[in-house]
Every structure is written in structure tokens, then in C-alpha cells.
C-alpha atoms as an extended CHARMM CRD file, in Angstrom:
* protein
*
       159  EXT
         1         1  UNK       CA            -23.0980000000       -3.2830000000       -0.8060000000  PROA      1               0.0000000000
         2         2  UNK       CA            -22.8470000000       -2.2340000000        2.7830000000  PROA      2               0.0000000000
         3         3  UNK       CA            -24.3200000000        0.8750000000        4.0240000000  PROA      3               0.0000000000
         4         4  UNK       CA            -22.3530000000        3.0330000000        7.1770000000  PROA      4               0.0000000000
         5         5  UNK       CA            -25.2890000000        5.1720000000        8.7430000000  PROA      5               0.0000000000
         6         6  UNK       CA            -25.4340000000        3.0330000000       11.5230000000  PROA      6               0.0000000000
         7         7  UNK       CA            -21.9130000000        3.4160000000       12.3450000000  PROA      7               0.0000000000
         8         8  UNK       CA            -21.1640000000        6.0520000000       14.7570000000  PROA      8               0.0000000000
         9         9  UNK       CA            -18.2690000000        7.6770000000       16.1350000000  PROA      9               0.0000000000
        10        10  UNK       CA            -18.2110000000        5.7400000000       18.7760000000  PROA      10              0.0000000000
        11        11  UNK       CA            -18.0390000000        2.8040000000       16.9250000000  PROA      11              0.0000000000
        12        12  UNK       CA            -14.8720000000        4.0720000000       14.9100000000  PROA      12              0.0000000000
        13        13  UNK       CA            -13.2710000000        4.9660000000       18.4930000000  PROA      13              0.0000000000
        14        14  UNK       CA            -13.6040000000        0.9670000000       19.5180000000  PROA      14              0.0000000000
        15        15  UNK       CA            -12.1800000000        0.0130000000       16.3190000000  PROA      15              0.0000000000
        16        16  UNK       CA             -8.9920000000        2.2190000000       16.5660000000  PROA      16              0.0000000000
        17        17  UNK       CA             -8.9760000000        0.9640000000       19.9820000000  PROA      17              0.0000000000
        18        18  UNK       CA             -8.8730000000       -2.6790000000       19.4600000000  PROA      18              0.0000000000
        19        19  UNK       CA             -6.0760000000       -1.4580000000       16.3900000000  PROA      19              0.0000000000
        20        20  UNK       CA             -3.9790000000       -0.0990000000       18.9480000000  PROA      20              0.0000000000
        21        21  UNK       CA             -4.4620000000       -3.4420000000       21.2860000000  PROA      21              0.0000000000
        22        22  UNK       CA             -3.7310000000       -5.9010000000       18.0960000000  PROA      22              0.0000000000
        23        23  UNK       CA             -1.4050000000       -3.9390000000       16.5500000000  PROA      23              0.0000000000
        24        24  UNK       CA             -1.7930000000       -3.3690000000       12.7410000000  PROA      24              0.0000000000
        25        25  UNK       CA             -0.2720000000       -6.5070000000       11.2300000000  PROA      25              0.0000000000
        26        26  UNK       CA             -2.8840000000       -8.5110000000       13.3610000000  PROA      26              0.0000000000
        27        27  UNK       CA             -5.4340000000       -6.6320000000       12.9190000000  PROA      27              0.0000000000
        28        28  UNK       CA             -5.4370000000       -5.8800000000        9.0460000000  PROA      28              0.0000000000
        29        29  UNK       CA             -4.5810000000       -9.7880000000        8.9480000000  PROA      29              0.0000000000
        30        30  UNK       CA             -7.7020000000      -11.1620000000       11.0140000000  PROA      30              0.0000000000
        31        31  UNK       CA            -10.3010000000       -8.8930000000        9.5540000000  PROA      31              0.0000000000
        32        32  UNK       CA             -8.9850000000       -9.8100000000        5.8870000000  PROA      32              0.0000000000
        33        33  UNK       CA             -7.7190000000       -6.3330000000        4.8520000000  PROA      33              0.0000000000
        34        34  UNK       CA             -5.1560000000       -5.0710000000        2.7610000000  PROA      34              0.0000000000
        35        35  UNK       CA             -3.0550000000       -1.9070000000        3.4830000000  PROA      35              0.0000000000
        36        36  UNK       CA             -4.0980000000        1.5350000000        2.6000000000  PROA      36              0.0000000000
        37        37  UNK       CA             -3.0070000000        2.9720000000       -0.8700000000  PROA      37              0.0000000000
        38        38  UNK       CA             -1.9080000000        6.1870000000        0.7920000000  PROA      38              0.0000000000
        39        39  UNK       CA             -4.3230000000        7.0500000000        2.5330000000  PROA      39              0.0000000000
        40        40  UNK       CA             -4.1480000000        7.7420000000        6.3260000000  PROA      40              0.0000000000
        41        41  UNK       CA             -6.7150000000        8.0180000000        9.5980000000  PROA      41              0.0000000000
        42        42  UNK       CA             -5.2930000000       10.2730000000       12.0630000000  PROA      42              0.0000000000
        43        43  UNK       CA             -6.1000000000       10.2820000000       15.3220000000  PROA      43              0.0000000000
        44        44  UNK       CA             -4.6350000000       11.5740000000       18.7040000000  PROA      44              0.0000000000
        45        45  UNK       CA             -0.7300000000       11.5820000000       16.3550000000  PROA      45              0.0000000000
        46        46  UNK       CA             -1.5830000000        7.8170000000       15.2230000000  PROA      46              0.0000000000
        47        47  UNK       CA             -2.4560000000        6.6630000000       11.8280000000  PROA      47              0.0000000000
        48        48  UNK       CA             -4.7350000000        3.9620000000       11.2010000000  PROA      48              0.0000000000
        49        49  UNK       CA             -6.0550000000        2.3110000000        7.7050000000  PROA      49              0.0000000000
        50        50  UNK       CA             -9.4820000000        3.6520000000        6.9200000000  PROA      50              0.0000000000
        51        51  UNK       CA            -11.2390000000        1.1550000000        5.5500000000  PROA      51              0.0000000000
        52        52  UNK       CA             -9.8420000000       -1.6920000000        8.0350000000  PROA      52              0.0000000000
        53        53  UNK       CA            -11.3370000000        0.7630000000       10.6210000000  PROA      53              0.0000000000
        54        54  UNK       CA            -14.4320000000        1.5270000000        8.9760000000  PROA      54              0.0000000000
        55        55  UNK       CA            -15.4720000000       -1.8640000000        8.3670000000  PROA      55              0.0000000000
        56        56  UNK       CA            -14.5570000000       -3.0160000000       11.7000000000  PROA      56              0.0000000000
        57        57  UNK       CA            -16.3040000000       -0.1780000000       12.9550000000  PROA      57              0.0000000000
        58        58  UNK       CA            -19.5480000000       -1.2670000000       10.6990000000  PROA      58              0.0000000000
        59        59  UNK       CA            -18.7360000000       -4.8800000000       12.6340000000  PROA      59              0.0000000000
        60        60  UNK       CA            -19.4140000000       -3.0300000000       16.2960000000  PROA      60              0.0000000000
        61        61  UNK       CA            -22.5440000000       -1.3690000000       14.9920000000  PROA      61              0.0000000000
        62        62  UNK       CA            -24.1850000000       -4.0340000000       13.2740000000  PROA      62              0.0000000000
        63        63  UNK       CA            -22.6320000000       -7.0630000000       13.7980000000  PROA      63              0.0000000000
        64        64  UNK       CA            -21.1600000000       -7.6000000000       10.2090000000  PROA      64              0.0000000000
        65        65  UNK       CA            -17.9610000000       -7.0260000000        9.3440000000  PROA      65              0.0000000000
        66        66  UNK       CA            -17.7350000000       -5.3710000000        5.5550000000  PROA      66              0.0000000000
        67        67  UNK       CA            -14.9180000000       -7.7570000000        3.5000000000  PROA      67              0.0000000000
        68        68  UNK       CA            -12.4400000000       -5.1840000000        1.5580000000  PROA      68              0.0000000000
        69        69  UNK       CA            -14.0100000000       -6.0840000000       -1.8060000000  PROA      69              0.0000000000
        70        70  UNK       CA            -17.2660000000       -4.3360000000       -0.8000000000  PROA      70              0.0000000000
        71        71  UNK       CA            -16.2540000000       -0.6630000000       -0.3870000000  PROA      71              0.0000000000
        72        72  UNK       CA            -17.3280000000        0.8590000000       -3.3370000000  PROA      72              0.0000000000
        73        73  UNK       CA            -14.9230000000        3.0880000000       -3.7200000000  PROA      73              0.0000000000
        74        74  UNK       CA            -12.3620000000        1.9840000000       -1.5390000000  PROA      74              0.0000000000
        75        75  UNK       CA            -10.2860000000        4.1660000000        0.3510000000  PROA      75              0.0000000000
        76        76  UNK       CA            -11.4010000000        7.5430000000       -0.6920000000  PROA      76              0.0000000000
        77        77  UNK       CA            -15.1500000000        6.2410000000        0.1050000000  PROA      77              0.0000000000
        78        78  UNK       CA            -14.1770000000        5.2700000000        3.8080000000  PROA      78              0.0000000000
        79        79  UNK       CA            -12.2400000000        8.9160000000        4.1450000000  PROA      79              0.0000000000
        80        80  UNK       CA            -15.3280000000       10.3930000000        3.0000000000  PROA      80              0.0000000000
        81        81  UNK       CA            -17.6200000000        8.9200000000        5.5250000000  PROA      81              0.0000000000
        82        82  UNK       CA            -14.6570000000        8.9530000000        8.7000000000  PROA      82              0.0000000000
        83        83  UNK       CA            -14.6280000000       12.7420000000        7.9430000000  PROA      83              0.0000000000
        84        84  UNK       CA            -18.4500000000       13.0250000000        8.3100000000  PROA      84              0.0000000000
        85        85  UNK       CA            -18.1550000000       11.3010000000       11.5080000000  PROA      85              0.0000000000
        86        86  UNK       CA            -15.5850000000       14.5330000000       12.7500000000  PROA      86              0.0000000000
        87        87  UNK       CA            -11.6130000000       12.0720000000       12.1220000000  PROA      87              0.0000000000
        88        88  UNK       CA             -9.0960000000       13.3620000000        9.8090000000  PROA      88              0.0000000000
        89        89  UNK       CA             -8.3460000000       11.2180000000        6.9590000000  PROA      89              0.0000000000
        90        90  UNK       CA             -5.4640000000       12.3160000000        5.1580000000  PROA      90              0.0000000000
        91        91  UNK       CA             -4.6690000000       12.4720000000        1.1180000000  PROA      91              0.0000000000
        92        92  UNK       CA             -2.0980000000       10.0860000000       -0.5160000000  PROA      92              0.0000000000
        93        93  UNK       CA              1.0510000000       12.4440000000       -2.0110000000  PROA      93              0.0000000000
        94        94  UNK       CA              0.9590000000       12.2880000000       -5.5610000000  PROA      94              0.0000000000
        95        95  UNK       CA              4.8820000000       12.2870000000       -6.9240000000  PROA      95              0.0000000000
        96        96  UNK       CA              6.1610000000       14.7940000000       -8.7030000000  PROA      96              0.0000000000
        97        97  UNK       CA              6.8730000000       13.7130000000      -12.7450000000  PROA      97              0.0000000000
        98        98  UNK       CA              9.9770000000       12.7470000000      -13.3600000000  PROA      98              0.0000000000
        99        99  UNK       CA             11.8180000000       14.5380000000      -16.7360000000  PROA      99              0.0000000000
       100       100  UNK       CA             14.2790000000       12.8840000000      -18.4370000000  PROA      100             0.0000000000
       101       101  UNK       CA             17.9730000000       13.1560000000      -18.6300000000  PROA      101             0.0000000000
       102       102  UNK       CA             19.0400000000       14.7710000000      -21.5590000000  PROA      102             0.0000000000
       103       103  UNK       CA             20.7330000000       12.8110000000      -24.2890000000  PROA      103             0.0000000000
       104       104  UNK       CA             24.1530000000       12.5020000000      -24.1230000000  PROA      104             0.0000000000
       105       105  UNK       CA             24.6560000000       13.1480000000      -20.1510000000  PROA      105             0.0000000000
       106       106  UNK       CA             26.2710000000       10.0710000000      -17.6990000000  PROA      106             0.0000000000
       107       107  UNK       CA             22.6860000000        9.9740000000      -16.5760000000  PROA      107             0.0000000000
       108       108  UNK       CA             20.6800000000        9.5190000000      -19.8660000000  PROA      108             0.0000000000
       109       109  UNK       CA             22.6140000000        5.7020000000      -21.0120000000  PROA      109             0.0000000000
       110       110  UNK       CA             21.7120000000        4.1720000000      -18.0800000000  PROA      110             0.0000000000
       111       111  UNK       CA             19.4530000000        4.2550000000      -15.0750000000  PROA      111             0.0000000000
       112       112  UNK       CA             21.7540000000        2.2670000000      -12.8320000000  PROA      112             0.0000000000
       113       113  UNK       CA             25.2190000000        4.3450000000      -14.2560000000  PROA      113             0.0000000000
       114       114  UNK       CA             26.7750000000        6.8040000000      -11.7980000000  PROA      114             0.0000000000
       115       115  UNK       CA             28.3370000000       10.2110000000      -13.5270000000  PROA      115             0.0000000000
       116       116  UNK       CA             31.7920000000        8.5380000000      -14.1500000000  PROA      116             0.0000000000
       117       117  UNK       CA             30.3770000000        5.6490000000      -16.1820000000  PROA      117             0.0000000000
       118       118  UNK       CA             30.6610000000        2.7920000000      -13.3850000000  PROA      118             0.0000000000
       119       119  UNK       CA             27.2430000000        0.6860000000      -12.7250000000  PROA      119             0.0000000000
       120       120  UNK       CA             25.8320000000        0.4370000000       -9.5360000000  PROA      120             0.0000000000
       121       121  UNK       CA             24.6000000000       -3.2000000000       -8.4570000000  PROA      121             0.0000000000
       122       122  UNK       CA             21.0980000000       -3.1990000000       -6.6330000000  PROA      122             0.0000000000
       123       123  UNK       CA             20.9280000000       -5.0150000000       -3.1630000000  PROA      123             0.0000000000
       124       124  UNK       CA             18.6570000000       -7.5630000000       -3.1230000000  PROA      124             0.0000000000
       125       125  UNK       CA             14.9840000000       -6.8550000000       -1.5070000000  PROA      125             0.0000000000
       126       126  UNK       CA             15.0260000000       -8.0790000000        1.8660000000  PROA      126             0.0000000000
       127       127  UNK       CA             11.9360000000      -10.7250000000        2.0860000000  PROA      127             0.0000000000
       128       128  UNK       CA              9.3340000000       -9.6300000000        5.1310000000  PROA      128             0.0000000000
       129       129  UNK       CA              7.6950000000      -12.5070000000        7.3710000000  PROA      129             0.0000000000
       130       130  UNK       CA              4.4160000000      -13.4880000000        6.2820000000  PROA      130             0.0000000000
       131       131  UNK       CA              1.6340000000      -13.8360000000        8.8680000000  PROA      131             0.0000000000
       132       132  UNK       CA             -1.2420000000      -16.6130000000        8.1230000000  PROA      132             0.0000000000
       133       133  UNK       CA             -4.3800000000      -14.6610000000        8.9370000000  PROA      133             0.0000000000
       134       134  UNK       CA             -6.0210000000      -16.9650000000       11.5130000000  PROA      134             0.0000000000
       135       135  UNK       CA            -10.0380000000      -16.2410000000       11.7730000000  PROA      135             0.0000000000
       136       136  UNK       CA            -11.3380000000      -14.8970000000       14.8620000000  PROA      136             0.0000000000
       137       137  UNK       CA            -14.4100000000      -16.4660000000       17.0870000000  PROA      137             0.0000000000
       138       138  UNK       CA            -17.5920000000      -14.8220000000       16.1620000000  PROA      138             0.0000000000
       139       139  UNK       CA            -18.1390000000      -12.8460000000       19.3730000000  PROA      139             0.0000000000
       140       140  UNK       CA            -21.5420000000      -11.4880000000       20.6940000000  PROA      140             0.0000000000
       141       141  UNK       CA            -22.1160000000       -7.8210000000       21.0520000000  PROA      141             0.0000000000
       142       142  UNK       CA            -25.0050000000       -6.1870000000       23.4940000000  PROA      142             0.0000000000
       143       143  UNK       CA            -27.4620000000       -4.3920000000       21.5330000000  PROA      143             0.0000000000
       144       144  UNK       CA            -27.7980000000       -1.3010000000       23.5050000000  PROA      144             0.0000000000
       145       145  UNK       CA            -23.6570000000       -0.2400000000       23.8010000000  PROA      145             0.0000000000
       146       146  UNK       CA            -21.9720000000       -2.7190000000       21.3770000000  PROA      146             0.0000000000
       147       147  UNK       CA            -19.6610000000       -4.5260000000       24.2410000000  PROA      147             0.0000000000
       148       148  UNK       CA            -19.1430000000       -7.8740000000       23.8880000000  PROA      148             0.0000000000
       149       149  UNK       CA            -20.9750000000       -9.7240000000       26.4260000000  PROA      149             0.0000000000
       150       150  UNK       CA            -19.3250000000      -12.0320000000       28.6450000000  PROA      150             0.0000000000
       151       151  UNK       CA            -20.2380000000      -15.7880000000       28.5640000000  PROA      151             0.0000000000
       152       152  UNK       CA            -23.2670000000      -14.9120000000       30.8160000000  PROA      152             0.0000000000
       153       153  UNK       CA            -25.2460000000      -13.2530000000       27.8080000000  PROA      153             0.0000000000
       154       154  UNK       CA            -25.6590000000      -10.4580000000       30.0280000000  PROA      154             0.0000000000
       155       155  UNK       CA            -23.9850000000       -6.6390000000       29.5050000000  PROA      155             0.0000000000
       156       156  UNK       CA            -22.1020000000       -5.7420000000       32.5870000000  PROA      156             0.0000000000
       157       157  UNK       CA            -22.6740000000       -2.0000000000       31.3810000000  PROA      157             0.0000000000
       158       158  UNK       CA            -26.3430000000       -2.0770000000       30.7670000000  PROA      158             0.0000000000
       159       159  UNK       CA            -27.9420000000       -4.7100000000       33.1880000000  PROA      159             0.0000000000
């Protein structure tokens, strides 16, 4: 189980950033993640999936990238620790309960039957494209800022 104090806000910042650079398809799809169940990072009008964020972010500070499967509990754990770092992570909307129709109404014999007894036919789901996740180089970071150093070995920031 991974552990986040090392991750600072800085670290989220360079994660969002390289989000915004890959776009989220990419960048959910390299790092292994699923989509959010609702809930939402939002920062500067954008939102961004918390726990692809926070365990990229966990990758800048320490090297290791957290898989999905090892939040412990999941997205409400990673909006609990992005709001302790000062980011707004909103709630998932919880839909309102549906009440039957009453017996006897057009409504109530079945789902798919408009008020003057006709059925509607449902459109087929249109399929989306599926992206193949393709793994990315292990890159190395500079100890001091988290950068990724150039082929020299050598931080262009710190040396």
C-alpha cells in the first residue's frame, strides 16, 4: 500500500500538467488507469481524474507510479489527500430515486411505451475507438526538483 506524504503540491501541478500535454485518453491509458466514478479535480476551470493524478503525482515524488488497484479507497481516498494539498476535488451527484408509475397509466405497462400506446425502438449504442495502452520508457527524475534529466544525467535546473 502506497503512502502520499511525500507528494507535494508541486508534484500534483506536474501531473495535471503533463494531463493537459497528453490529453486524458493518453494519459489515463499509459499510466494504466481507469476513469473516475464521479469524482472530479478542479483546477484553473479544468477537471482532471484524481487518482490518475495522484498516483502520477506519487510517480514525480518518488519515482513509483501507484497502479489503480492500490488506492485503498479509491477515489474518495485520493480527494481526501488532493484537498489536504489546497485542489478542489469535487463530489459525484447522487440521482434522485425514481417512483414508479402508477398502475394503470400509458407509463406503468411499459418502459419503452409512449402515452398513446406506440413503442419506441432504442438506437443502437454507438461503439467508441479503443486505444491499446502502449507503456512508456522508464524516465529518470533529478532528486532535488523532480525534472527529468536529459541524457547527460545532469539537471539543467540544479547544476
Amino acid at each position: 500500500m502506497a503512502t502520499f506524504t511525500s507528494v507535494t503540491r508541486e508534484n500534483i501541478l506536474q501531473a495535471i500538467a503533463e494531463y493537459d500535454s497528453r490529453g486524458a485518453d493518453d494519459f489515463l491509458g499509459v499510466y494504466g488507469y481507469v476513469p473516475s466514478d464521479g469524482y472530479d479535480l478542479v483546477h484553473e476551470g479544468r477537471s482532471y481524474d484524481p487518482k490518475a493524478i495522484l498516483g502520477v503525482a506519487h510517480r514525480y515524488a518518488t519515482g513509483f507510479l501507484v497502479p489503480s488497484g492500490e488506492f485503498s479507497s479509491g477515489d474518495k481516498g485520493a480527494a481526501v489527500i488532493l484537498r489536504k494539498r489546497g485542489f478542489e476535488v469535487t463530489e459525484p451527484v447522487v440521482a434522485p430515486r425514481v417512483v414508479p408509475a402508477p398502475a394503470g397509466s400509458p407509463r406503468a405497462a411499459s418502459p419503452r411505451a409512449r402515452a398513446d400506446g406506440t413503442a419506441t425502438k432504442r438506437k443502437p449504442a454507438a461503439k467508441k475507438p479503443t486505444r491499446r495502452a502502449v507503456a512508456e520508457p522508464v524516465v529518470k527524475l533529478c532528486p532535488t526538483c523532480s525534472m527529468v534529466l536529459p541524457n547527460t544525467g545532469i539537471c539543467d535546473y540544479c547544476s
